[in-house]
C-alpha positions in Angstrom: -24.2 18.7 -11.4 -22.4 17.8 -14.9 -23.6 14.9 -16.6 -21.0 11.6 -16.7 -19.5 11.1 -20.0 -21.6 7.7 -20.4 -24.6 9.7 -20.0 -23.5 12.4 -22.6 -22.1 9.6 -24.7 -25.7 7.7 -24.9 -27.6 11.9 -25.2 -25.5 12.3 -27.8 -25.9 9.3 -30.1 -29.9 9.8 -29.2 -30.0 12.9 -31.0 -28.1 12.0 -34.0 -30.4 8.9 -33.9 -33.5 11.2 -34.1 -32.1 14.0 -36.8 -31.2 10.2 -38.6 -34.9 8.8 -38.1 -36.1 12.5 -39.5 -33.7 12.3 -42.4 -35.0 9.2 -43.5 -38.7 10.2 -42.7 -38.6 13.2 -44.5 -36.7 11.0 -47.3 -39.6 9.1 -47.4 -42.2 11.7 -47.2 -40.9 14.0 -49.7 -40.4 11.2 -52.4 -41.7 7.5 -51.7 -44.7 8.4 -50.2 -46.1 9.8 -53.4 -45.4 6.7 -55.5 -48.5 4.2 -56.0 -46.5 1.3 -56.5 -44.0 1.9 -54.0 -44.1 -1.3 -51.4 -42.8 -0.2 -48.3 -44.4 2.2 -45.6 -43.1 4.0 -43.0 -42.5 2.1 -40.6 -41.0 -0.6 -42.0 -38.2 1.6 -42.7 -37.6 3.0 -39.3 -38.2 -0.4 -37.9 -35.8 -1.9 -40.6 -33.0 0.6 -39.9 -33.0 0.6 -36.0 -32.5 -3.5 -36.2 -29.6 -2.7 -38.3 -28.2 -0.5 -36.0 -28.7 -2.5 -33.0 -26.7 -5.3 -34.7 -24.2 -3.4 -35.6 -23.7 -2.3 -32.2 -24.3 -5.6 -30.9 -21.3 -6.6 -33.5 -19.2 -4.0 -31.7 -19.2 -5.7 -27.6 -16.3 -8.0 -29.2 -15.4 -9.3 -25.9 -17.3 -10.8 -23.2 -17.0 -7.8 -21.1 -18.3 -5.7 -23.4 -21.7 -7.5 -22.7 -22.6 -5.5 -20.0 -25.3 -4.1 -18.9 -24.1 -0.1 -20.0 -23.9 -1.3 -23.5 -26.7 -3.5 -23.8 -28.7 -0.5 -22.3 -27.3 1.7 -24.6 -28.8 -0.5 -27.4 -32.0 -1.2 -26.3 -33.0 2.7 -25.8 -30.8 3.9 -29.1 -33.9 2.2 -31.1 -37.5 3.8 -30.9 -39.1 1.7 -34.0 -37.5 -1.8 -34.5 -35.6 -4.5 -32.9 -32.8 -6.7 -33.8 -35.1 -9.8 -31.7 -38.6 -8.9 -31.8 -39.8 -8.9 -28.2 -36.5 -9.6 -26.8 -34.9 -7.2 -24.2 -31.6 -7.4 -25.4 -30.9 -5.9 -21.6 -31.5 -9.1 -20.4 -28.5 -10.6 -22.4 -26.0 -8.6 -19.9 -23.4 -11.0 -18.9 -24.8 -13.6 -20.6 -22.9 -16.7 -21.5 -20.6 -17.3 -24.0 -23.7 -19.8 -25.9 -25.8 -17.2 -25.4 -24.0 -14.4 -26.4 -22.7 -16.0 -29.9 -26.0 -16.8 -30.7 -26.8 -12.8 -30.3 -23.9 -11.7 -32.9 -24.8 -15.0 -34.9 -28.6 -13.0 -35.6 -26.3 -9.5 -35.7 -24.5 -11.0 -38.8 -26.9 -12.1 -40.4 -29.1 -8.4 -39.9 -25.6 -6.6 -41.3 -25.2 -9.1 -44.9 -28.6 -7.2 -45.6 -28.6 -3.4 -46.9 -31.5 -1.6 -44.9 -33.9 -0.5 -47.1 -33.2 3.5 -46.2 -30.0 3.1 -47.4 -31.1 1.4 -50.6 -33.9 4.4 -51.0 -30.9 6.7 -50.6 -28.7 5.1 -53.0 -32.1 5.0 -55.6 -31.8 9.5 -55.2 -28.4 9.6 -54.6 -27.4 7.4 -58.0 -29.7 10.1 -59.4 -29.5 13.5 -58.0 -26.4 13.1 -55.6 -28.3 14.8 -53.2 -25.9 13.6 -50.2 -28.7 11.6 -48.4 -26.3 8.3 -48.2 -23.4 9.8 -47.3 -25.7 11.4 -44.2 -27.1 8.3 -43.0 -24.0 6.6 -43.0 -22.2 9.4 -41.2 -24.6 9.5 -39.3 -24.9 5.7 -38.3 -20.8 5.7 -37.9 -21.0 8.6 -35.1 -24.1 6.6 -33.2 -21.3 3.9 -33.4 -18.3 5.6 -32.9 -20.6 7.5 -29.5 -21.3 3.5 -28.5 -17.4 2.4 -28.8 -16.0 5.5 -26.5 -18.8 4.1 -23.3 -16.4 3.6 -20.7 -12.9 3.5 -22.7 -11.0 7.3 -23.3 -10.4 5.8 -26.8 -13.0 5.0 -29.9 -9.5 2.6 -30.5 -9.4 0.6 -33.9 -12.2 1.5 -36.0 -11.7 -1.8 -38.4 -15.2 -3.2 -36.4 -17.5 -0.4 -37.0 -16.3 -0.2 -40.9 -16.4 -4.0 -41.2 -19.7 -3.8 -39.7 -21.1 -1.4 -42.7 -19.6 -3.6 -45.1 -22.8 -4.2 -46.8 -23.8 -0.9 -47.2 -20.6 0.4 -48.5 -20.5 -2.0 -51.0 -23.9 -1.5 -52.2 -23.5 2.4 -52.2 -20.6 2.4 -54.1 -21.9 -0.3 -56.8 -24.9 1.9 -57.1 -22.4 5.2 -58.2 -23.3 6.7 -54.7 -20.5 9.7 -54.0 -19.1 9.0 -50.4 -16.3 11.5 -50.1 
């Protein structure tokens, strides 16, 4: 039995979620761990990153239909450390009403003005060494994203959301001399 393209759609994304959440731990282990003054722990920044990527998912169901319960799945099990709403079930907000729903994207814009704290750990090596650790992560995000925009369409069709979505971080990578291309 072959598995439906939703199904490998969400497997997909999972794994290049997990090879993210061991790119940034190793990030972490291998350099910020070591540092006494250093003011963030692990956890934080896996939690921190995963409620940046469910509201930039969450900023991708532009239409009311695009609140359904596939996507809204697909962003509550795409996370293993963090949520966008602490506690929340985001499942729950399938078909929601249009209150409801704006109030969701309201908290996902304001979680994508702010620069999750791997990607400003990256930047910090990066600026330094150029070791290509930003431009993983955020290839890396964009294909979780790009996986989430293709559930149930043939086309990933305009890409202006997803790279409006990572406003914030392009901006700060680039003002911190981060190589992208």
């Amino acid at each position: 039995m072959t598995k439906s393209k939703n199904a490998a759609l969400s497997e997909n994304a999972k794994g290049v979620y997990i090879k993210t959440i061991s790119l940034i731990g190793e990030m972490y282990d291998k350099i910020f761990s070591k540092g006494s003054g250093f003011k963030y722990d692990r956890a934080e920044i896996f939690s921190d990153y995963d409620a940046y990527l469910q509201a930039l998912l969450i900023k991708n169901c532009v239409r009311a239909e695009d609140f359904d319960a596939l996507r809204l799945t697909f962003i509550e099990n795409i996370a293993d450390y963090g949520k966008l709403l602490d506690g929340t079930d985001l499942t729950l907000f399938a078909g929601s009403t249009g209150s409801i729903r704006e109030k969701l994207v309201e908290k996902a814009d304001e979680k994508l003005k702010e620069v999750p704290i791997a990607f400003k750990l990256s930047a910090a090596i990066d600026s330094e060494r150029n070791l290509g650790i930003s431009k993983a992560l955020l290839a890396n995000t964009a294909k979780i994203a790009f996986n989430f925009k293709l559930l149930g369409n043939d086309e990933i069709g305009d890409n202006a959301a997803v790279m409006a979505s990572l406003k914030s971080v392009y901006v700060y990578l680039s003002s911190h001399g981060v190589a992208l291309r």
